[in-house]
N, C-alpha and C positions, 0 to 999 in steps of 0.2 A: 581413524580420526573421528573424536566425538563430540561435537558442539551442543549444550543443552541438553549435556545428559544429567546433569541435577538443577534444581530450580536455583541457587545460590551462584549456576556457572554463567550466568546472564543477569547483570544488574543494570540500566540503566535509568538515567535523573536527567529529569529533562533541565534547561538553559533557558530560562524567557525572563523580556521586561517587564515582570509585574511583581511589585512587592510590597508590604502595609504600609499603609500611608495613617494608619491612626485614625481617617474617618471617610466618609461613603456609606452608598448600600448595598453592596457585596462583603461578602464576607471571605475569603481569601484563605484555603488552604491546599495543606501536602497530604498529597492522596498515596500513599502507600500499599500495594497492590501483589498478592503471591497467586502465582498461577491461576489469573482468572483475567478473562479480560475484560477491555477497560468499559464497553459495554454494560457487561454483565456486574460491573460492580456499581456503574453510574445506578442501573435498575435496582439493586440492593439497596444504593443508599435513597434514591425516592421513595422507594420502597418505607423505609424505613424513616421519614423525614415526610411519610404523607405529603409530597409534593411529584409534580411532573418529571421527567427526565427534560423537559424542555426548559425549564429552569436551569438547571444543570450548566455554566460553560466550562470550555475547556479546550485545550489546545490543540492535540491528537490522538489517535489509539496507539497502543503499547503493548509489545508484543503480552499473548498471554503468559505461555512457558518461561517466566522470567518475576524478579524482586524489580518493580519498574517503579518510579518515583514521577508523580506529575501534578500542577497544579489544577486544581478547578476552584469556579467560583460559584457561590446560591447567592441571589439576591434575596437581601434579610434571613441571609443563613444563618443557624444557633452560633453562641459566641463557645463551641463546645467541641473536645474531639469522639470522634466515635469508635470504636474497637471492635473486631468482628473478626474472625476465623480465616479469611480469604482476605482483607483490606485493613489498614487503620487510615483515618479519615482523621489527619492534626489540623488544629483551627491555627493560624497565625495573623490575623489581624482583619481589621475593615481595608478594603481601598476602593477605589473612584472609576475603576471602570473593571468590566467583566471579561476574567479568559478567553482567548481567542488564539487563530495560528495565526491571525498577525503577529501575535506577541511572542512565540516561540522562536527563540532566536536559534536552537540544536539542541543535541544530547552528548552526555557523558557517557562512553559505555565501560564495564569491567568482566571483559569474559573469561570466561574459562576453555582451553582445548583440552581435553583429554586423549589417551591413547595415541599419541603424538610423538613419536622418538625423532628427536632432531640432533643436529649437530650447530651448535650454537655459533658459528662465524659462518654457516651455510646461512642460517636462518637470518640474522643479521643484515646480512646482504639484501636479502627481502624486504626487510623492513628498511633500508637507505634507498632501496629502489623504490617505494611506495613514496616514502617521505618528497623525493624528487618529480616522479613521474605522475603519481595520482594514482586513480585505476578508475575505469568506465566506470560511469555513473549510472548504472540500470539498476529500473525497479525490480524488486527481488519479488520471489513468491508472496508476501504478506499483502501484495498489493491485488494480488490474484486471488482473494477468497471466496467472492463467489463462482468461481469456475475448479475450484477445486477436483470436486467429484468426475465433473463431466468434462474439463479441459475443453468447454467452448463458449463462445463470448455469445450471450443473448443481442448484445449491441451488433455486432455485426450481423445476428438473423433477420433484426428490424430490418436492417440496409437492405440487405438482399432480397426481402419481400416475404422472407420464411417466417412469420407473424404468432402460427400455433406453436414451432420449435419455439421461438424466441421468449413466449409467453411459459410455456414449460420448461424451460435452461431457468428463468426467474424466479418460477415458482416453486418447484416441485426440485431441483437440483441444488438452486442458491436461499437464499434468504435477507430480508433488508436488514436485518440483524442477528449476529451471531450471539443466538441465544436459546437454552434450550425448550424453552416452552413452544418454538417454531416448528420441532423434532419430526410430533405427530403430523402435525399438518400440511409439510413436505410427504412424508411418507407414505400419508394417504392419497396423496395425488400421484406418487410415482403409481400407486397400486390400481387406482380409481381414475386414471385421466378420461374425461371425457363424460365420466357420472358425478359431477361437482358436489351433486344434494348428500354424497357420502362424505365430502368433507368439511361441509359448509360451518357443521359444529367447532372443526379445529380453530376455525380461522381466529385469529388474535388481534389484527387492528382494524379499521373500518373499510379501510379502500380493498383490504384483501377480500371483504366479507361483498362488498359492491359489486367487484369486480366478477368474484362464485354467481353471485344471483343475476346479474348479468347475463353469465354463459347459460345458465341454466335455465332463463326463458328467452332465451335467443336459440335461433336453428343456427349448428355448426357449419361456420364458411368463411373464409379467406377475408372478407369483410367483417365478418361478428368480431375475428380475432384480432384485425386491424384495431377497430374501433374500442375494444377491450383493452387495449392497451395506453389508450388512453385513459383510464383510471387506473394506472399504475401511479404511484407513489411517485410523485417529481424529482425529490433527489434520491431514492433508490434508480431511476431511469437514468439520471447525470452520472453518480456512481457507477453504473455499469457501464456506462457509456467510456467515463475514466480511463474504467481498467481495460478497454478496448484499445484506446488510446495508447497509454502505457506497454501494452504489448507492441500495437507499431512501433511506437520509439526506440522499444527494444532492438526493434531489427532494424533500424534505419540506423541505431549506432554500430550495431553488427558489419551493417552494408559498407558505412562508413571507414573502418577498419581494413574491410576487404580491399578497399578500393584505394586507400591511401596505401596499401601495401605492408601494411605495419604487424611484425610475425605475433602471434598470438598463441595462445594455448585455451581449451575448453573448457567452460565448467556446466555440467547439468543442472538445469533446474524444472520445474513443473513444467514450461511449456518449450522445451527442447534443450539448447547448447547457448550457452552466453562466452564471448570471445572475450582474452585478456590480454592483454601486453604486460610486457616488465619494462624494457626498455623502447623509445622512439627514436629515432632517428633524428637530428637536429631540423632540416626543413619540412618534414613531417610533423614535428611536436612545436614547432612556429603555429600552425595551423590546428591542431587537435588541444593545444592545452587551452588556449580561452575559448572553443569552439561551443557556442552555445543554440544546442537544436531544439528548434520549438515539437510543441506536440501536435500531432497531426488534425485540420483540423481543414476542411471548405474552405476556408479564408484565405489560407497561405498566401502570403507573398514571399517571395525570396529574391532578396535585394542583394547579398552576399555573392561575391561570386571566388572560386576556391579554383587555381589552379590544379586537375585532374579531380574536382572534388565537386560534380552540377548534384547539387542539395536535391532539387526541384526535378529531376532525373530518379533519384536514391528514392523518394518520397511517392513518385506515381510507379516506381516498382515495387516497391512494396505493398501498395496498394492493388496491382495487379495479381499478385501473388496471393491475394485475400480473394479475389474475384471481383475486384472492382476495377473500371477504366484504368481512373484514375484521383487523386488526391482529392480534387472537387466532387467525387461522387461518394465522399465519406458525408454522407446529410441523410437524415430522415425525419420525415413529416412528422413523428409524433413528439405530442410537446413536452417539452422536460429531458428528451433523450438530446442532448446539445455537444458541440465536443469543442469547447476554448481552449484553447490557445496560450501557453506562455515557451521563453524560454526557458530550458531546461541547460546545467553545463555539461556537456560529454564528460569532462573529469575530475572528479571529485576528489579533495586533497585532506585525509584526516590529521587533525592538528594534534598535538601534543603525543604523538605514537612514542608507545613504551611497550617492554615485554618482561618477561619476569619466567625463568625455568622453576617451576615447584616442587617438582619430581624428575625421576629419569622420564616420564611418558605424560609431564602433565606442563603446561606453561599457560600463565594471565597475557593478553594483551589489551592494552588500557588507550583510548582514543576520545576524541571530542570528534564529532561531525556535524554538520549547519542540516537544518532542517528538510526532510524530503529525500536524505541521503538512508542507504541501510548498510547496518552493522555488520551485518550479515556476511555481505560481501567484502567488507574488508577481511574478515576473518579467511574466508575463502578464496582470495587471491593471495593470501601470505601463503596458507598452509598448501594449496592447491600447487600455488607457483612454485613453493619450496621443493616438490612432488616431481615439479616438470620443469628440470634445468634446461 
């Protein structure tokens, strides 16, 4: 089975409330994007438009390996489209206020499976079970990209007191931007940690270049690298901090699972096994279909209470399993590393679900899902579950 083995097998357009209104000062268009991500092309086009990236709004990132469609908006942007190798950039009008994920109401997706041999009233089944039941709602790999390489969360070394680790997982491993003029200057620090003045040339934005000269008239100490961390970039810090986050949820809906009893099947992904179900049980799926678990954060309350199902239980075990007490001891001192809070839904229900056989080995499944949600995994409990009767 092969998802995203050509770039035309992943199309997604995004869903928001914003459209020309005829007058404003934004200027309001469709950002069409071929295997580049949405970063890298936001910088192309200030690049190219002698303006900031912070000019730039916009709703979300988009995968790169994919024909992805998304709005952004420039205040007193050209009334012009732009054409380029990697994006075309169509102007559709003025309007009155600038993109944002408030305004992203979901995505459309059209993908492709290849290498797929089904049996089409098997597969079927799938798809009427998904349509009914949903499937867990976990953050997939995309949400994990700075921990790619090294499969460990800088957020959690802050926690723990490991200050130089956490400082190297951010710098020299991840990047505040996935972009390649970052390349060398990671790599010089994987090569060089410890002798900054060798990489101080790569550095590309100003807090990275602060932070180099810092360490390098500071004596190396558990305190230098504390305090160094505080010129880290605020929301690179909250960002990491995110996908920290994210990974617990991951397994508190896992835990969740377990604990309701509800039989499941595996899927791998970056940082281990994510659980699925096909079918629930009637007073099981009482309880998990509107079950909405917040992300992990200091704050918690937990007001709900779940026969066979203590939230506030699930939530300082998993914590314990990180090396922390408990759920209140997810806090650290430095500023910008914060970890808020919302509800998240354990199950996610994609709307307008279609399939389409193309070949004997090839089939389209066609979906809308609400913002926050990934494609990804719809794809992967069809074809996975279809795998594991």
């Amino acid at each position: 089975m092969k998802i995203k083995e050509k770039l035309e097998d992943f199309v997604v357009s995004e869903i928001a409330d914003i459209y020309p209104e005829g007058k404003g000062e934004y200027s309001l268009y469709m950002l069409k994007k071929l295997n580049i991500s949405t970063w890298d092309a936001l910088g192309k086009i200030a690049k190219k438009l002698r303006i900031s990236m912070d000019s730039i709004n916009y709703g979300g990132l988009k995968d790169k390996k994919a024909i992805a469609h998304q709005f952004i908006t420039i205040k007193g942007g050209p009334k012009r489209d732009i054409k380029e190798k990697e994006f075309e950039l169509i102007y559709l009008g003025k309007t009155t206020k600038p993109m944002s994920k408030d305004l992203l109401i979901g995505n459309k997706f059209e993908i492709i499976v290849r290498d797929f041999q089904i049996e089409e009233k098997k597969f079927d089944r799938e798809v009427e079970l998904v349509r009914k039941f949903g499937l867990s709602n976990y953050f997939n790999e995309q949400r994990f990209g700075s921990i790619k390489s090294s499969k460990e969360f800088a957020a959690k070394e802050i926690i723990l007191g490991n200050y130089e680790r956490a400082l190297y997982l951010m710098m020299a491993e991840g990047s505040a931007v996935d972009i390649e003029k970052t390349r060398k200057f990671r790599d010089c620090l994987k090569k060089h940690w410890g002798n900054f003045e060798k990489c101080l040339e790569f550095a590309k934005v100003n807090w990275e270049k602060n932070l180099l000269n810092f360490l390098i008239t500071h004596k190396p100490s558990k305190r230098t690298f504390k305090r160094a961390l505080n010129l880290v970039d605020k929301e690179y810090l909250f960002f990491l901090g995110n996908a920290y986050q994210s990974y617990l949820w991951n397994e508190v809906l896992k835990e969740v699972i377990l604990r309701l009893e509800i039989p499941y099947f595996e899927i791998s992904y970056l940082l281990g096994k994510l659980f699925f179900y096909k079918e629930v049980p009637a007073d099981k799926w009482e309880i998990l279909k509107n079950l909405k678990l917040p992300l992990p954060s200091p704050k918690l309350k937990f007001k709900e209470k779940f026969e066979n199902l203590n939230l506030e239980e699930i939530y300082n075990e998993i914590c314990k399993r990180e090396g922390l007490d408990n759920i209140k001891n997810l806090r650290s001192f430095i500023k910008g590393l914060i970890f808020k809070t919302y509800p998240r839904p354990a199950v996610i229900f994609p709307e307008k679900l279609e399939w389409e056989k193309l070949d004997n080995t090839t089939i389209k499944i066609k979906f809308t899902l609400e913002k926050g949600a990934y494609a990804t995994l719809v794809v992967k409990r069809l074809c996975y579950g279809y795998q594991n009767p």
